[in-house]
Structure formats: structure tokens, C-alpha cells
KEKE-3310 file (N, C-alpha, C; in steps of 0.2 Angstrom, whole numbers, plus 5000, padded with zeros to 4 digits):
npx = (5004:5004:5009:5000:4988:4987:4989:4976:4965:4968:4965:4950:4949:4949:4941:4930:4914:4915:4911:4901:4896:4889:4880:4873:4858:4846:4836:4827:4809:4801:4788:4779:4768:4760:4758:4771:4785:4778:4782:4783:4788:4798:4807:4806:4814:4825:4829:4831:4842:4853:4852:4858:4869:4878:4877:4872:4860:4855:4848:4836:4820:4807:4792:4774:4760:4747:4736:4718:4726:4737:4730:4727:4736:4741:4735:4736:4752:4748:4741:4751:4758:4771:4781:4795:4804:4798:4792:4786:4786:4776:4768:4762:4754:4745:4744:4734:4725:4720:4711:4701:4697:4691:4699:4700:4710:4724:4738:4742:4744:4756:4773:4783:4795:4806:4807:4813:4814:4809:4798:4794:4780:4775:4767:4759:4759:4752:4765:4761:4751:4743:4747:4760:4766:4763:4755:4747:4739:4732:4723:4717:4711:4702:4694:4686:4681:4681:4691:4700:4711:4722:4728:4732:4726:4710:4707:4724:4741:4743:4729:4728:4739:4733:4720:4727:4733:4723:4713:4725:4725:4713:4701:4686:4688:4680:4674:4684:4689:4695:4703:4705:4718:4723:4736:4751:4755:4744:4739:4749:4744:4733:4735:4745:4739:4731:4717:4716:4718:4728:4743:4747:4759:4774:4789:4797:4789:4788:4797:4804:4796:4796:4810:4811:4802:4791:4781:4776:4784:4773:4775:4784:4784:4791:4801:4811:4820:4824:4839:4844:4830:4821:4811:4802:4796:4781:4779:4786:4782:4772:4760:4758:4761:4766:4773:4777:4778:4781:4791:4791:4798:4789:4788:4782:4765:4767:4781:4796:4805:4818:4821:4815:4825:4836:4833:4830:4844:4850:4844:4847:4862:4861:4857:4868:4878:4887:4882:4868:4867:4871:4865:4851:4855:4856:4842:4838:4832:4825:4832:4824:4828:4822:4823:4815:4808:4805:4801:4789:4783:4781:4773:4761:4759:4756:4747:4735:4738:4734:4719:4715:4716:4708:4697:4693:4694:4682:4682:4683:4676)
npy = (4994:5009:5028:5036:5030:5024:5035:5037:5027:5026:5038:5037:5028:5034:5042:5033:5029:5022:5005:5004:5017:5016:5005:5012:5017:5030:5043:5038:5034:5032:5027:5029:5020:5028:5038:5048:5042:5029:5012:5009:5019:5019:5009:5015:5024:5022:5014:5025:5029:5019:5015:5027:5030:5020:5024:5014:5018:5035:5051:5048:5050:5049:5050:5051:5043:5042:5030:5019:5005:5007:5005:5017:5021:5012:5009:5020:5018:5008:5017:5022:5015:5005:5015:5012:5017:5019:5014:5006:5004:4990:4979:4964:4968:4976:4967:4961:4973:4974:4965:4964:4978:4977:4982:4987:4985:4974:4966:4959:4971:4977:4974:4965:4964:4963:4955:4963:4965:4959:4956:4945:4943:4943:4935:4943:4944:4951:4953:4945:4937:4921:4915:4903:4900:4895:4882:4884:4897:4894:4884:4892:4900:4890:4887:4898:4909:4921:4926:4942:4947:4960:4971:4977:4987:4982:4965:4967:4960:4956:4955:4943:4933:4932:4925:4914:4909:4905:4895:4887:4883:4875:4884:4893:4906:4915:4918:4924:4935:4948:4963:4977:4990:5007:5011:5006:5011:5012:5000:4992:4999:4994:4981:4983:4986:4977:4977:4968:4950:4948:4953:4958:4961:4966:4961:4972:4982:4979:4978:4983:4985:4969:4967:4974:4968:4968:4961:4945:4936:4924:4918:4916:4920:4915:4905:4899:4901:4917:4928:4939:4938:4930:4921:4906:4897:4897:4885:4876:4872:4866:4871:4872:4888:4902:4916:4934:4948:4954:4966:4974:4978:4984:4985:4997:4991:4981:4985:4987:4972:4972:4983:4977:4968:4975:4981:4974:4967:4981:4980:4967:4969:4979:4974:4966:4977:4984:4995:4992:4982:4985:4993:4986:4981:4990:4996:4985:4976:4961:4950:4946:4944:4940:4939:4943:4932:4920:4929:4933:4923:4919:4932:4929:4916:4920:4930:4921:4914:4925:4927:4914:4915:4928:4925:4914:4921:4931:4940:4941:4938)
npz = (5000:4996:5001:5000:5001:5012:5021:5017:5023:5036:5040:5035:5046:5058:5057:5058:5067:5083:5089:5098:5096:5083:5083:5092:5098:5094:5099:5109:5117:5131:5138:5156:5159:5171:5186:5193:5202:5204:5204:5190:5184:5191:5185:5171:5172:5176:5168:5159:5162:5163:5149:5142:5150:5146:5134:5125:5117:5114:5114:5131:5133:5146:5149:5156:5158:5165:5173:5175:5179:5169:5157:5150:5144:5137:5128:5119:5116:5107:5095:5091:5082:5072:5077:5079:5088:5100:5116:5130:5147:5157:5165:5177:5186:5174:5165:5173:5173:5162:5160:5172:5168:5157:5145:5128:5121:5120:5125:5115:5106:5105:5103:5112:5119:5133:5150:5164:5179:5193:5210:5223:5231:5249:5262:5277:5296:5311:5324:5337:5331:5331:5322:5314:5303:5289:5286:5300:5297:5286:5291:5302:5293:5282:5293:5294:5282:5279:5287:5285:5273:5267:5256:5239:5227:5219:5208:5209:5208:5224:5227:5217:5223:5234:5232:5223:5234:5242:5236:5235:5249:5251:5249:5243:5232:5227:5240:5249:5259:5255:5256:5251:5247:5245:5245:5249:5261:5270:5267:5277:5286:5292:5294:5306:5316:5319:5313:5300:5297:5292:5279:5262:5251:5240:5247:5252:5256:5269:5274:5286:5296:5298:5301:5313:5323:5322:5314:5307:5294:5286:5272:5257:5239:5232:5220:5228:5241:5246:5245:5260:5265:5277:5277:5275:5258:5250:5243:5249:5260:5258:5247:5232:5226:5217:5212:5205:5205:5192:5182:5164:5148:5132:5113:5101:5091:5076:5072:5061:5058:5058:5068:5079:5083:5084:5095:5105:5104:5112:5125:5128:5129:5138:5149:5155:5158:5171:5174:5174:5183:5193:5198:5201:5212:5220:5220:5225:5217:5212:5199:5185:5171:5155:5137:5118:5108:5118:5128:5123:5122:5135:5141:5133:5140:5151:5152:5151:5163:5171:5170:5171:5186:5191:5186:5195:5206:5203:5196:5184:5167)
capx = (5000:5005:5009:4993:4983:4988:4985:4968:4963:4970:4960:4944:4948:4950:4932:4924:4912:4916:4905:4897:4892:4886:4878:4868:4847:4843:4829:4822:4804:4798:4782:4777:4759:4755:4761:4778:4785:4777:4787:4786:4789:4804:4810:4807:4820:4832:4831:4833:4849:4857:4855:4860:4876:4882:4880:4867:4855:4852:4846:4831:4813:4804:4785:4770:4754:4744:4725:4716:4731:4740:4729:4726:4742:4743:4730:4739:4755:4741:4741:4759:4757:4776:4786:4803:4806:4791:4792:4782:4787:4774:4769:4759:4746:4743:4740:4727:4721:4717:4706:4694:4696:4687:4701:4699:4717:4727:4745:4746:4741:4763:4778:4786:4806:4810:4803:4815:4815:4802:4797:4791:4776:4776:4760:4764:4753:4755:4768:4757:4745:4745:4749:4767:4768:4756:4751:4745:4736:4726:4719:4711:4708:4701:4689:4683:4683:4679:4699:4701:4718:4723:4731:4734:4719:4706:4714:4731:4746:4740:4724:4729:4739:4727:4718:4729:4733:4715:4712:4727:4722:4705:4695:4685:4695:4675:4672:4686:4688:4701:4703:4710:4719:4726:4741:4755:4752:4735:4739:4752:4744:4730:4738:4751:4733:4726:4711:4716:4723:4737:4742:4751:4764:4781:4794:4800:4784:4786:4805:4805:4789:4798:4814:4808:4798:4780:4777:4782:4781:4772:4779:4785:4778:4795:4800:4815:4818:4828:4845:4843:4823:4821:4807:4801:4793:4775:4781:4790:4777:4767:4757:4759:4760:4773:4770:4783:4775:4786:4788:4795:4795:4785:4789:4774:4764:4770:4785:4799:4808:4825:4818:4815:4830:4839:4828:4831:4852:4852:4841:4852:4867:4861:4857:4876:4881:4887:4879:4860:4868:4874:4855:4847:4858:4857:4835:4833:4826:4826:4835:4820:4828:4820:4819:4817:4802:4804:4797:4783:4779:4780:4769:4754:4755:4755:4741:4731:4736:4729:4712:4712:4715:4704:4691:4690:4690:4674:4683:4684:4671)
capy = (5000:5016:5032:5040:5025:5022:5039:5039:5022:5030:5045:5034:5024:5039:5047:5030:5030:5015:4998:5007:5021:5015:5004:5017:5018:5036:5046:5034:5039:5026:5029:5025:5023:5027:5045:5049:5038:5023:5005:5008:5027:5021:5008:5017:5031:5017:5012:5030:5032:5013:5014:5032:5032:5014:5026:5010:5024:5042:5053:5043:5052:5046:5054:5050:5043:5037:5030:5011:5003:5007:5003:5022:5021:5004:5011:5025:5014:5004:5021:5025:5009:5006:5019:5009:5021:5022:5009:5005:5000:4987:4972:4960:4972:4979:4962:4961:4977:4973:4960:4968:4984:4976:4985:4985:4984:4970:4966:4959:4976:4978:4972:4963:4967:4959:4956:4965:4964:4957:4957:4942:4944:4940:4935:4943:4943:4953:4948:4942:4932:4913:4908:4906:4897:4894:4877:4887:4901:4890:4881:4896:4902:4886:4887:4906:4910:4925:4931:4947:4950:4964:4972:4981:4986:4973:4963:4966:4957:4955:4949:4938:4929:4930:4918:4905:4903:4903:4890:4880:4880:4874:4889:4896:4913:4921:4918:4925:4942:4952:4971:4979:4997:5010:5012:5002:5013:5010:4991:4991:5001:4989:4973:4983:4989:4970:4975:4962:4943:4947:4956:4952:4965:4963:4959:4978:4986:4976:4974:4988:4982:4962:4968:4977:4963:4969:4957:4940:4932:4918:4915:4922:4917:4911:4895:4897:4906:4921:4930:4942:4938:4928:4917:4900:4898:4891:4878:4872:4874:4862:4876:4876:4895:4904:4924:4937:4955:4957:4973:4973:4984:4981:4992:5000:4986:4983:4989:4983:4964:4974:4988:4975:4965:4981:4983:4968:4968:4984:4978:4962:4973:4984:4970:4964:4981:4985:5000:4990:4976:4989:4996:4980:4980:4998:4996:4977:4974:4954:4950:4940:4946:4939:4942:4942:4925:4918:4934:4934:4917:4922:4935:4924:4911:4924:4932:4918:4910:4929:4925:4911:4915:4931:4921:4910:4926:4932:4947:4941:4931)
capz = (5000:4995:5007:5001:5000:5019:5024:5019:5027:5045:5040:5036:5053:5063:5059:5060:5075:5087:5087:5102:5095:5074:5087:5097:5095:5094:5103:5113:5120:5134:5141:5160:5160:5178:5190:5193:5208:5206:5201:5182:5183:5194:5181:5168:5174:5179:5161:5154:5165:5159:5142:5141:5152:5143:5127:5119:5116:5117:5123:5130:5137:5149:5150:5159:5154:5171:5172:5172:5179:5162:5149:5144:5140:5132:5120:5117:5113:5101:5091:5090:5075:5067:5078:5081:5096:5105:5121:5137:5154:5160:5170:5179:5184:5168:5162:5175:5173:5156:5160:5175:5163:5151:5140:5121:5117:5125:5126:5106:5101:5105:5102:5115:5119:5138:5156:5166:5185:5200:5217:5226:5239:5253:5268:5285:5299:5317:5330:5339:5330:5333:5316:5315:5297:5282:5290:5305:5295:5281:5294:5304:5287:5282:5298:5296:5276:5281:5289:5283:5273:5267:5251:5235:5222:5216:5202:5205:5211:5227:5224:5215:5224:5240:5226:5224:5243:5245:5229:5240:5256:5250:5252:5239:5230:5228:5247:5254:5262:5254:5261:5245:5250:5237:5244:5254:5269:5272:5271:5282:5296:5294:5297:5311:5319:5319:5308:5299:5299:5288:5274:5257:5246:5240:5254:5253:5260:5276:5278:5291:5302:5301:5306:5321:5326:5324:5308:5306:5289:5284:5268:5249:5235:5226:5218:5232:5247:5243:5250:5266:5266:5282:5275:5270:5250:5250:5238:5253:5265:5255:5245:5226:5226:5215:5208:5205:5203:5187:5176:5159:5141:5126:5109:5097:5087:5070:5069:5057:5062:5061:5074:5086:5085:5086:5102:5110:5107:5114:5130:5131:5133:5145:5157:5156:5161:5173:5176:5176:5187:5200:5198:5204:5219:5223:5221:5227:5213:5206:5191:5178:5165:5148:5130:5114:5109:5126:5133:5120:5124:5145:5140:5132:5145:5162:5153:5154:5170:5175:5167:5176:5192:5191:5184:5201:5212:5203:5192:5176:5164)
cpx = (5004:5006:5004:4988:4982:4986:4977:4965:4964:4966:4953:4943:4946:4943:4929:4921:4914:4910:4901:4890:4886:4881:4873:4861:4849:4837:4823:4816:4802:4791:4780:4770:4757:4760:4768:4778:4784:4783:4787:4789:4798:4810:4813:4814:4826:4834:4834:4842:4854:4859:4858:4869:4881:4885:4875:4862:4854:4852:4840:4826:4809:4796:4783:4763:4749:4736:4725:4721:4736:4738:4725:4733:4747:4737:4731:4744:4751:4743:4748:4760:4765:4781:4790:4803:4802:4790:4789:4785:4780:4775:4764:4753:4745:4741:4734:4720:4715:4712:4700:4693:4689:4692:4701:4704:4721:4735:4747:4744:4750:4764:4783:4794:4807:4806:4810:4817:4808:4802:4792:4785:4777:4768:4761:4758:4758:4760:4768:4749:4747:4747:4757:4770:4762:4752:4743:4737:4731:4722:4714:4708:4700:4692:4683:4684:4683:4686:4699:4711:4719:4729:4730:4725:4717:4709:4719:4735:4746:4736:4724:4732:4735:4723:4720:4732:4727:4713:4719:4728:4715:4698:4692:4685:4687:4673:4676:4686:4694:4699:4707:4711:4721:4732:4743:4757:4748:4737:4743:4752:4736:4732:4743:4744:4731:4718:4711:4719:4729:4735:4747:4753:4770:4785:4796:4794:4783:4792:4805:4802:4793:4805:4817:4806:4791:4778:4782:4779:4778:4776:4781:4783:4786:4796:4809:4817:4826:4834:4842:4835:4823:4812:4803:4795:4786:4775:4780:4788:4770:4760:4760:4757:4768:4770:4775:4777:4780:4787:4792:4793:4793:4787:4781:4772:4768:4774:4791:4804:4814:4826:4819:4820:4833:4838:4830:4838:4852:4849:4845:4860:4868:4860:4863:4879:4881:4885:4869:4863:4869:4865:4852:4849:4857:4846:4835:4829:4829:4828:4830:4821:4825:4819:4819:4808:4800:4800:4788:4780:4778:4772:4760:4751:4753:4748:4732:4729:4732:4723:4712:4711:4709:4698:4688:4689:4682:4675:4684:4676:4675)
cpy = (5006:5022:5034:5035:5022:5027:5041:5032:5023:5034:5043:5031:5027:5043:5043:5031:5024:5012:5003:5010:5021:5008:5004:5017:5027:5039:5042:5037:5033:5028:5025:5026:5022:5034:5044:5044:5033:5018:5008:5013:5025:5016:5010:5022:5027:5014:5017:5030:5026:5014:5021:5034:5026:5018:5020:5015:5031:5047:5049:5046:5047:5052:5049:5047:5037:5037:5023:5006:5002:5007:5009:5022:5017:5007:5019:5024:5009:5009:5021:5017:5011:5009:5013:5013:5024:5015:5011:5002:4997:4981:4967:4963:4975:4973:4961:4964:4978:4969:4963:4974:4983:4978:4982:4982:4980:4971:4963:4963:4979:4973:4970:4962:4961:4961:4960:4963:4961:4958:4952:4944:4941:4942:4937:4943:4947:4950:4943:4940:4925:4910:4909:4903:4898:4889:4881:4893:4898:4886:4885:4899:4897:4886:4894:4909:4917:4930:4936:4948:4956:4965:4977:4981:4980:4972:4964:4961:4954:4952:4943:4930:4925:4923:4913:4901:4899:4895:4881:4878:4876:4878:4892:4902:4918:4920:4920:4931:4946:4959:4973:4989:5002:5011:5006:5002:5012:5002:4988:4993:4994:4983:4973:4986:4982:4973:4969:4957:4944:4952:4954:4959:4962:4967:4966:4983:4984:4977:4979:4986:4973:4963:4972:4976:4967:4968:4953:4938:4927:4914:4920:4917:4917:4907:4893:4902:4911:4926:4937:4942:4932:4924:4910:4902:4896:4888:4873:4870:4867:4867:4878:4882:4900:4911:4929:4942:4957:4965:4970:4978:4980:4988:4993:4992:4987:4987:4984:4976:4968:4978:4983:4972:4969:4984:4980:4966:4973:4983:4974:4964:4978:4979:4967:4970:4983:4990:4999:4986:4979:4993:4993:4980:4985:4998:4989:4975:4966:4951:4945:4943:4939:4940:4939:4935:4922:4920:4936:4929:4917:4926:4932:4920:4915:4927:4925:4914:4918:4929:4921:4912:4922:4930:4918:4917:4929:4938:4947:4936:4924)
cpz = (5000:5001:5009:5003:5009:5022:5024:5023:5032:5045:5041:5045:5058:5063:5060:5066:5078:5087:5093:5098:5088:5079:5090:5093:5099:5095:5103:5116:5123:5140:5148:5162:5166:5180:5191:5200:5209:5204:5194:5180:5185:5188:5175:5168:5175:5170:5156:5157:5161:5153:5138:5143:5151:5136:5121:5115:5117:5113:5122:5135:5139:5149:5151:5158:5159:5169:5170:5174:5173:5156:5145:5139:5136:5125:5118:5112:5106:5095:5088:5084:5072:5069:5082:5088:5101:5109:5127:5143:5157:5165:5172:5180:5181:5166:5166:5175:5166:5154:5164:5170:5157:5145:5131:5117:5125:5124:5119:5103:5102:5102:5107:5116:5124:5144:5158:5174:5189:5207:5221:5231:5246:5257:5274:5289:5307:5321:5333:5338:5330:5327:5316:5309:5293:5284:5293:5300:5289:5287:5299:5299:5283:5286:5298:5290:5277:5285:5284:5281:5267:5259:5245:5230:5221:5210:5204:5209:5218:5228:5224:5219:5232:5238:5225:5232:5245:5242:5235:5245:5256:5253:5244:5234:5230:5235:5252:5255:5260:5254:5253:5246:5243:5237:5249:5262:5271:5273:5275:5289:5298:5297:5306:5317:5320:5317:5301:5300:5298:5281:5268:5253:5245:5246:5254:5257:5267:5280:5283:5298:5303:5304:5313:5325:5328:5318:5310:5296:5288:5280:5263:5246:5228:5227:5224:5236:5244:5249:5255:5266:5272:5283:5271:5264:5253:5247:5245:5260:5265:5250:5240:5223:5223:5212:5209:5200:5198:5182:5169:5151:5132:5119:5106:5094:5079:5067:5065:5059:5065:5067:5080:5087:5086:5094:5106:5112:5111:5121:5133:5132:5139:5150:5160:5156:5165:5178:5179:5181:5194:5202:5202:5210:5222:5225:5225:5225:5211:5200:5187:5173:5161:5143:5125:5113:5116:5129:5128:5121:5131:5144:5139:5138:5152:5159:5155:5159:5172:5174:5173:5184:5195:5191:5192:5206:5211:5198:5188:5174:5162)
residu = (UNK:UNK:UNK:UNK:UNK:UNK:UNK:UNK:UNK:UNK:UNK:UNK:UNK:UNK:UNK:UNK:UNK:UNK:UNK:UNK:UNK:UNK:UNK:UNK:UNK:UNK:UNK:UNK:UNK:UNK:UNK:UNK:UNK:UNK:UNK:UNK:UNK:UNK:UNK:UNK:UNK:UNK:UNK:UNK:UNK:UNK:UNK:UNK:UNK:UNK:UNK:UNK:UNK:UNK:UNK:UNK:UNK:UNK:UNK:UNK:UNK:UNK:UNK:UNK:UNK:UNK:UNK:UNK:UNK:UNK:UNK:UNK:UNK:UNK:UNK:UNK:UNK:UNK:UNK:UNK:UNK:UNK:UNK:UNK:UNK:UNK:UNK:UNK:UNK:UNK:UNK:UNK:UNK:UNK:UNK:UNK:UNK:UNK:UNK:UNK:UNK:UNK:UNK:UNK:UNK:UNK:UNK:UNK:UNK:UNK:UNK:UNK:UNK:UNK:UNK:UNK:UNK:UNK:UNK:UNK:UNK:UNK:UNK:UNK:UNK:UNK:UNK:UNK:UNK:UNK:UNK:UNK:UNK:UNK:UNK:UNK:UNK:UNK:UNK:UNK:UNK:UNK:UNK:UNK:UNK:UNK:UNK:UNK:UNK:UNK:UNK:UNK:UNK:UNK:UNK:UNK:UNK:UNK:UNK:UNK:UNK:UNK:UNK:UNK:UNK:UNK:UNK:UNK:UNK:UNK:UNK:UNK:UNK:UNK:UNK:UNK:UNK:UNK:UNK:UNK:UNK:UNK:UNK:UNK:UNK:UNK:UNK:UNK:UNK:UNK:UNK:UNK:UNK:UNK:UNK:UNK:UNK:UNK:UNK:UNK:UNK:UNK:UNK:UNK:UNK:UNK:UNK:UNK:UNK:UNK:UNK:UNK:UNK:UNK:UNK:UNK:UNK:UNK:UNK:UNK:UNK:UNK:UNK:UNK:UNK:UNK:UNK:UNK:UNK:UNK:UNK:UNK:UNK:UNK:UNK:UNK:UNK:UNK:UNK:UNK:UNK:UNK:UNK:UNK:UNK:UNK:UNK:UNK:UNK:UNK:UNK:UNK:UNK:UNK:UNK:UNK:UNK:UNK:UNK:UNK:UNK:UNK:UNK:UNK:UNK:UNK:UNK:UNK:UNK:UNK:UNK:UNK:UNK:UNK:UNK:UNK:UNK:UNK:UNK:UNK:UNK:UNK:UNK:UNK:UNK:UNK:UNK:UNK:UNK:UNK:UNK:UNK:UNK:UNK:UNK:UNK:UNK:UNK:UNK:UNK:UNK:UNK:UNK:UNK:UNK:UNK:UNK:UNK:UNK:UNK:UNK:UNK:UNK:UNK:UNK:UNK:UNK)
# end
């Protein structure tokens, strides 16, 4: 090669951009369809910050779009038809929400990217109440369908599982007595008040009250008991009960194959960095990551297991 012919190949080299950066997705817009501050509001922003400060993407907006437990803004997302850059942070109670909602537009009116993160539930009950296991408490439950437990909106995450304890203690899911609050306050002063038997969110709304000692756990509702949670499973209990308040993002419908694959490497890079892995540690958030098919076939089957289980509470047809 030549002197000239070498200096322009140096010269080509030296303006390329790096693999990063020819790379990078451009003006990301991720929608959290619920108020600022809650769980998606708070992923969402955890996601703008990862894939912004890795360089996968940028810049990346977050904006707002609360009501319905997300499904004005799952049928917002519906419009947005073919926009490659136009993403949702969802979940578990969206899937529900779209069930009791009646909504028009379900979760195949997207494009599914990756689950994200979770947060197991857990059952707690005052200090001083006599149950001191799952055993103990389906059995009074069992005697008095009628206990009073305590928890999140009707339809969600909570609910739900109160429904499959209920279903596996052998009680029936439309005869039980569940307290449904709006907020995590409210159901914590109820349970720390004995107005109820017990109450059910994820193990973060509690850990204050259990490491206090003025809650004990009953159980958590994963498929294996988890590090500084100080809790047996209800698998293990004898109570096949497993549920993970999951969140995760979805893009527009119908947008082009490449768009998505492009979506789903830069996802699957962001979770092998450091910067999201330091995230999850820093929130105590659960790592479920999935994507790509897998999470499109998660997706199908958790909708229908939530049909079913809504179904047997009395909140679905």
C-alpha cells in the first residue's frame, strides 16, 4: 500500500464512529403509563439512565401517561402503530388490569422486547398472632373463610395471589375476604393495627415492620427462598404458590423485524452492564431478566394464567 493510500485508510479509521456508537438507537421515548414515583415510573428512569450512560442509546425520554392501571396508555402505545422508538414499561398488573378493565386493546396490540426485573410477595401477619407458618394460618383460614387479609387494588398482584393461597388451602377465591387498599400505607397500618389477619405485598413494603419485630412472615411466593429475606417459600410449606410482581417493556405494534432485533440487542446489553447490574443492587430489585420469543411466549402464558386466576376470584368472565 502506498503512502497516500495508507493515509487515507488511517484517516477513514479515525472518523469512524466506534462499534458502540454506529451501534447506538437514537431518541428513545419510553412511556410510563402510571404517575411519577410509582414502580414503572421508577424503572422506567432506571432504564433511561442505563442505556444512556452505557452510550446503547440516546438521549432517552421518559414521559407520563397514568389511568386504568396502564391501559390508557397501552392504547395510546396501540396508536403509536410502526414507531421503532416508541416503548412501554409494563407488568403483571397491567396484564390484570386489562382483564377487570374490560380493555379493548390487550398486550398483542405491542411488540414485546424483555421482562425486566420482580418482586416476590410475601404473607405477613402481626407479631402476635397465633399463626406462625402457612400450615397454622390456612387452617384458621380454612375454619373462618371470612379472615380478613389485606392488600393492593382489586385485580392486582396481590389479589391475585390471596387467590391462589385461598384455591390452595382449599378455600374458595370468591368467598374470601380480601381488604383491598390504594396504597402500601394503608395496608400496612391495617395489618400493624390487627384490623386484619394478615396482609400480602412485596417483601420491601414490610421489611421495616419484620425487622423490628412487629410482623412475622408467613411465607413468599417464590419458587425458592431468597438471600437476606428471612422466609420459607409456600412451595416448601406444602402450597403450590409461586407469583413474581414482574415489570417489563414492550415496543409499538407493528414495527419493522429489524427495529425489534435492534431493540432487544440493545436491552440484552444493557442488562450485562454494569451499570443496570449495579442498579438492581442499589433498588433490590430481582433480576427476571428475559427476551426476545421467550418473553413473548411468558407473556401469552401469564396472561392467561391471570384470566384464570381472576376468573375463580369472581373478576373476570
Amino acid at each position: 500500500m502506498n503512502k497516500a493510500a495508507l493515509l487515507a485508510a488511517l484517516t477513514l479509521t479515525a472518523l469512524a464512529p466506534s462499534a458502540a456508537q454506529a451501534q447506538s438507537l437514537n431518541n428513545l421515548r419510553i412511556m410510563a403509563p402510571a404517575s411519577p414515583g410509582g414502580g414503572w415510573d421508577q424503572t422506567s428512569r432506571a432504564l433511561q439512565t442505563a442505556l444512556q450512560t452505557t452510550g446503547i442509546a440516546k438521549p432517552v425520554q421518559v414521559f407520563n401517561v397514568p389511568g386504568a392501571g396502564g391501559t390508557i396508555g397501552l392504547a395510546q402505545l396501540a396508536n403509536a402503530k410502526g414507531d421503532g422508538s416508541q416503548l412501554m414499561t409494563m407488568g403483571l398488573v397491567m396484564v390484570g388490569a386489562i382483564i377487570t378493565n374490560g380493555s379493548k386493546v390487550d398486550l398483542s396490540k405491542t411488540t414485546p422486547l424483555a421482562r425486566l426485573t420482580g418482586e416476590y410477595e410475601v404473607l405477613v401477619v402481626p407479631a402476635g398472632s397465633p399463626h406462625k407458618n402457612m400450615k397454622d394460618f390456612a387452617a384458621a383460614w380454612k375454619a373462618n373463610n371470612g379472615l380478613a387479609i389485606a392488600g393492593g387494588s382489586a385485580g392486582g398482584t396481590d389479589h391475585m395471589l390471596v387467590g391462589l393461597l385461598a384455591k390452595a388451602a382449599g378455600i374458595d377465591p370468591r368467598k374470601m375476604n380480601y381488604v383491598p387498599f390504594s396504597g402500601g400505607g394503608e395496608t400496612l397500618a391495617a395489618v400493624l393495627g390487627n384490623q386484619v389477619a394478615g396482609a400480602v405485598a412485596g417483601y420491601g413494603e414490610f421489611e421495616a415492620q419484620v425487622k423490628a419485630g412487629k410482623l412475622r412472615v408467613i411465607g413468599i411466593s417464590s419458587p425458592k427462598r431468597q438471600a437476606g429475606i428471612d422466609a420459607p417459600t409456600f412451595r416448601e410449606q406444602g402450597y403450590k404458590v409461586e407469583l413474581s410482581n414482574w415489570r417489563g417493556i414492550v415496543a409499538a405494534p407493528g414495527i419493522k423485524a429489524a427495529d425489534r432485533a435492534k431493540l432487544v440487542e440493545a436491552l440484552d446489553k444493557m442488562h450485562e452492564s454494569k451499570e443496570w447490574q449495579d442498579t438492581l443492587k442499589t433498588r433490590g430489585w430481582t433480576d427476571l431478566y428475559l427476551s426476545g420469543p421467550k418473553y413473548s411466549l411468558f407473556l401469552k402464558t401469564e396472561a392467561a394464567r391471570a384470566k384464570g386466576i381472576l376468573q375463580e376470584i369472581g373478576l373476570a368472565k
